[in-house]
C-alpha positions in Angstrom: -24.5 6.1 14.0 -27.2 3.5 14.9 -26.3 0.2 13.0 -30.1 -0.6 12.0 -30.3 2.2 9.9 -28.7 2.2 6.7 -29.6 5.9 6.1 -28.5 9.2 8.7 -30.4 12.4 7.2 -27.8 15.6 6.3 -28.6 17.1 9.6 -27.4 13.8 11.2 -24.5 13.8 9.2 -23.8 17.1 9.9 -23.5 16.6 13.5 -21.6 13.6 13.0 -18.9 15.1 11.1 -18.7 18.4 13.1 -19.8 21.1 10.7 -22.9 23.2 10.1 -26.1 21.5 8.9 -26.1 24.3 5.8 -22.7 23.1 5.1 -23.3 20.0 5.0 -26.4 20.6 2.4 -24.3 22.3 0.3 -21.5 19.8 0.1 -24.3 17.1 -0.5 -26.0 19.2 -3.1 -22.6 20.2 -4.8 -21.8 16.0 -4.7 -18.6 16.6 -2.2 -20.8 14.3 0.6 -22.6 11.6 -0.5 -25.8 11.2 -0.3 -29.1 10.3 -2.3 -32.7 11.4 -2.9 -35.6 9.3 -1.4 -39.2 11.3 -2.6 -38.5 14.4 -1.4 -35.8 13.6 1.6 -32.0 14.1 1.0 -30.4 11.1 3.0 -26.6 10.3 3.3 -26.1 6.2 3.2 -24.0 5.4 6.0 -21.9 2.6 4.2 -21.1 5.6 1.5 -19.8 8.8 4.7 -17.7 5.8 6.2 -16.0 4.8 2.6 -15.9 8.9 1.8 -14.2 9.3 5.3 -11.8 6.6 5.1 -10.9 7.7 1.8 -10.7 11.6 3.2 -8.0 10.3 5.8 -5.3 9.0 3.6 -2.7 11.5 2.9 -2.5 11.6 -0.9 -6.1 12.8 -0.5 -5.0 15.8 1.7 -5.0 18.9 -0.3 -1.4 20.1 -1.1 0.2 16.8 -0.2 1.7 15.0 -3.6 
């Protein structure tokens, strides 16, 4: 991810994170990814996918785990 840019679109994010770009616009629509509505764009702040990831990758976040 650039550092100048505070914002990365869904596509962007989707690449970033591996997964489909209609995946990743309908985990931001259903509020599982972050991400905000400028006019009529759907953006993903970068400071809130690097929070949402490093909250993702501790264990007691892991699905099953207790």
């Amino acid at each position: 991810m650039s550092e100048g840019r505070l914002v990365v679109s869904v596509s962007e994010a989707a690449e970033l994170l591996g997964i489909s770009r209609g995946l990743a616009y309908e985990s931001a629509r259903a509020g599982q990814l972050p991400s905000l509505r400028l006019g009529r764009r759907l953006v993903v702040p970068r400071a809130a996918l690097l929070t949402w990831l490093e909250g993702a990758a501790r264990p007691e976040s892991w699905r099953g785990r207790k």
